[in-house]
N, C-alpha and C positions, 0 to 999 in steps of 0.2 A: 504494500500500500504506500503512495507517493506524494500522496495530497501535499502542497505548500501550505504552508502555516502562514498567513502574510504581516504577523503579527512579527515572526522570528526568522523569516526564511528560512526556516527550516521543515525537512518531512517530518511527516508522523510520526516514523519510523525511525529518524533521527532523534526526535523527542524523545519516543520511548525506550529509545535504548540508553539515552542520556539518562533519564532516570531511572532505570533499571540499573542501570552503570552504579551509579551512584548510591545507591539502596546497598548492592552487592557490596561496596566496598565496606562496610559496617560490618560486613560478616566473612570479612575474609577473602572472598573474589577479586582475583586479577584483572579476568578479561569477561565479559558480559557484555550480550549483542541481547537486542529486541527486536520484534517484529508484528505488526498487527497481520493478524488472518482474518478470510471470510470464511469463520466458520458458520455453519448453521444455528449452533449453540452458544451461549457465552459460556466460553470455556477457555484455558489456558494450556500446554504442552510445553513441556520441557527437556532438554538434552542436558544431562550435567556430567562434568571430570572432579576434579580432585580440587581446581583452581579456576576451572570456567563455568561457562552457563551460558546455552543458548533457549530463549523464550520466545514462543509461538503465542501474541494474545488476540482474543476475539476483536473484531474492529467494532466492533459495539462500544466500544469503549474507547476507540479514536478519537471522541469529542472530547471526551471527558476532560475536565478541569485540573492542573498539574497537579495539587495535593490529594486528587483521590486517584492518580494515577501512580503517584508517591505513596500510599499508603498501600495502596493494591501490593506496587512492586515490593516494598516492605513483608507484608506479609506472603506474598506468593514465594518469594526466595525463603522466609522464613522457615516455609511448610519446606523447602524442595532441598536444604541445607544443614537445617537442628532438627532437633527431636517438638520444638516448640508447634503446637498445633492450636493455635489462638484463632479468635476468629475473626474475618474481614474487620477491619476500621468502620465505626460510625460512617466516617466521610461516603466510604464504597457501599454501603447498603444503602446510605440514604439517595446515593447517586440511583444505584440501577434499579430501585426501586421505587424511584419516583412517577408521580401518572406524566412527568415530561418524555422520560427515559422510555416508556410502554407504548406513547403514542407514537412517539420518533422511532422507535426500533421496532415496534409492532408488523408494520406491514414489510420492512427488511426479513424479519425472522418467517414469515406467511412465504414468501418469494422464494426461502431454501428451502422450504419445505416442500419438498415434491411427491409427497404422500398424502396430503391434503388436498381439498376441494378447493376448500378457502371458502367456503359458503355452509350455511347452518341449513339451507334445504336441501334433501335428497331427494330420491327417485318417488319414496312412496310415507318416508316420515318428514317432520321439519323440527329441529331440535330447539329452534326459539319457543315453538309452542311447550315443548316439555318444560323449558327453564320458567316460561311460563307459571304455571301452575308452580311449581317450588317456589316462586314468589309470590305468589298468590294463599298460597299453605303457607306462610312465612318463616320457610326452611332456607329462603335466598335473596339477597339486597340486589335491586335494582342495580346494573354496574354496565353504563352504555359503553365501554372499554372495553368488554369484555369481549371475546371473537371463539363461537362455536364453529364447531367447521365438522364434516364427515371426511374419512380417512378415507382415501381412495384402493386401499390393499386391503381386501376384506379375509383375508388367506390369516395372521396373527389371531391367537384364542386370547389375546390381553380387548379387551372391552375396552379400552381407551388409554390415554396419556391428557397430561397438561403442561404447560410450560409457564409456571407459576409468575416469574419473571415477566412474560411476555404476556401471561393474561390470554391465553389460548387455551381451549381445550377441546380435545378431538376426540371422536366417539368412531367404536367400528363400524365402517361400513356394514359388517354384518349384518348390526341390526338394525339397518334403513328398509324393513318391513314391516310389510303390515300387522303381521303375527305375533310381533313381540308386544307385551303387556305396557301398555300407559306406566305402570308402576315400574318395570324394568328399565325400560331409558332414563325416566326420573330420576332414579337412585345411582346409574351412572354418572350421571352429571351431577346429581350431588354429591357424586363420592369423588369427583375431581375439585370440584367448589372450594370441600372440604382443606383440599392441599391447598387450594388458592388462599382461600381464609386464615391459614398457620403460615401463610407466606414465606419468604425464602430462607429457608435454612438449611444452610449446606455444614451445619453441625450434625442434624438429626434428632436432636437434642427436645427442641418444642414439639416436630411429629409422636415419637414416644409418648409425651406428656400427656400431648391433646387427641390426638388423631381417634383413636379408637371409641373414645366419649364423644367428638363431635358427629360422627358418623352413624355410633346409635339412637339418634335422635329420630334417625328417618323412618317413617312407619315401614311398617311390613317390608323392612330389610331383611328380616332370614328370607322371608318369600320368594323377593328378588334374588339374591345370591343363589339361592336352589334353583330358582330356573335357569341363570348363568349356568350351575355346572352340571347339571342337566344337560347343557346347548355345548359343555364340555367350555366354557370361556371361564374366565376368572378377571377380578376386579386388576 
């Protein structure tokens, strides 16, 4: 990635390695290079020796402002160097978790995803109607950000995924028929929500706590899960 900074003339990529450069030197690194990728995911990869470090970071984060780009590289060397496993900086959670960061990267993150529809209507259901009713049951807040979409590989026995971050969540093609139960797609989609609502956490830490209490809320969830594995899919 080459973008000009017209601020520094400098690349992104020159940026980021500067401060990756300079994070390393705190912990001992020589030579440290950066790089933004277009991945699908915000995510990071790493190559490390004894004395260097090469970094691979999502370009989701190319914009981002130099001290949450400094605390990132802070902690990402942290994780990839010591034993220390602390977790992202204030700065960087409130960065990629802002409704700024979900509306600007929103339809970037749709774009690599070439398993998606990118549309919440299928052949024979419409998943806005389901979310529907869960806000209506007042099991789900109004959240016009939020991007349902049908999976276009209906072949996977997982019933869906979400992308918490991004405020997406995608349900199997599967079950965009007509035969599946009003109450089965519901609980799908609440059971994504669910992640959504415990937000990011790449500890693990809050889902443990919370996940399983907020999830039994939903009525005739055994009901729905038995027909899932019944149909042989799981949550």
């Amino acid at each position: 990635m080459q973008r000009r900074n017209k601020e520094t003339e400098r690349t992104d990529d020159e940026r980021l390695s500067s401060i990756f450069s300079g994070a390393g030197k705190q912990y001992g690194l020589e030579e440290v290079t950066a790089r933004f990728v277009a991945f699908r995911d915000l995510k990071i990869r790493w190559q490390r020796s004894y004395k260097t470090a090469d970094f691979m970071v999502s370009d989701y984060l190319s914009d981002a402002p130099e001290e949450v780009l400094w605390d990132f590289a802070d902690t990402i060397i942290s994780k990839a160097f010591t034993d220390d496993r602390e977790d992202y900086a204030r700065s960087v959670v409130d960065w990629i978790t802002s409704a700024r960061f979900r509306e600007r990267k929103q339809p970037v993150y749709l774009g690599r995803s070439r398993n998606l529809t990118r549309s919440p209507v299928g052949t024979q259901r419409n998943l806005t109607e389901s979310y529907g009713r869960l806000v209506d049951a007042g099991l789900a807040e109004e959240d016009p950000g939020l991007c349902l979409t049908w999976t276009k590989n209906s072949a996977s026995r997982k019933m869906g995924h979400c992308s918490v971050i991004m405020g997406v969540i995608a349900i199997s093609g599967t079950l965009d028929d007509a035969r599946v139960p009003d109450n089965v797609l519901d609980y799908c989609i609440y059971h994504e929500l669910c992640h959504l609502k415990i937000g990011f956490d790449p500890s693990g830490r809050e889902h443990e706590r919370r996940f399983s209490a907020m999830e039994s809320l939903y009525p005739k969830k055994a009901e729905a899960a038995e027909w899932l594995r019944h149909m042989d899919m799981f949550v």
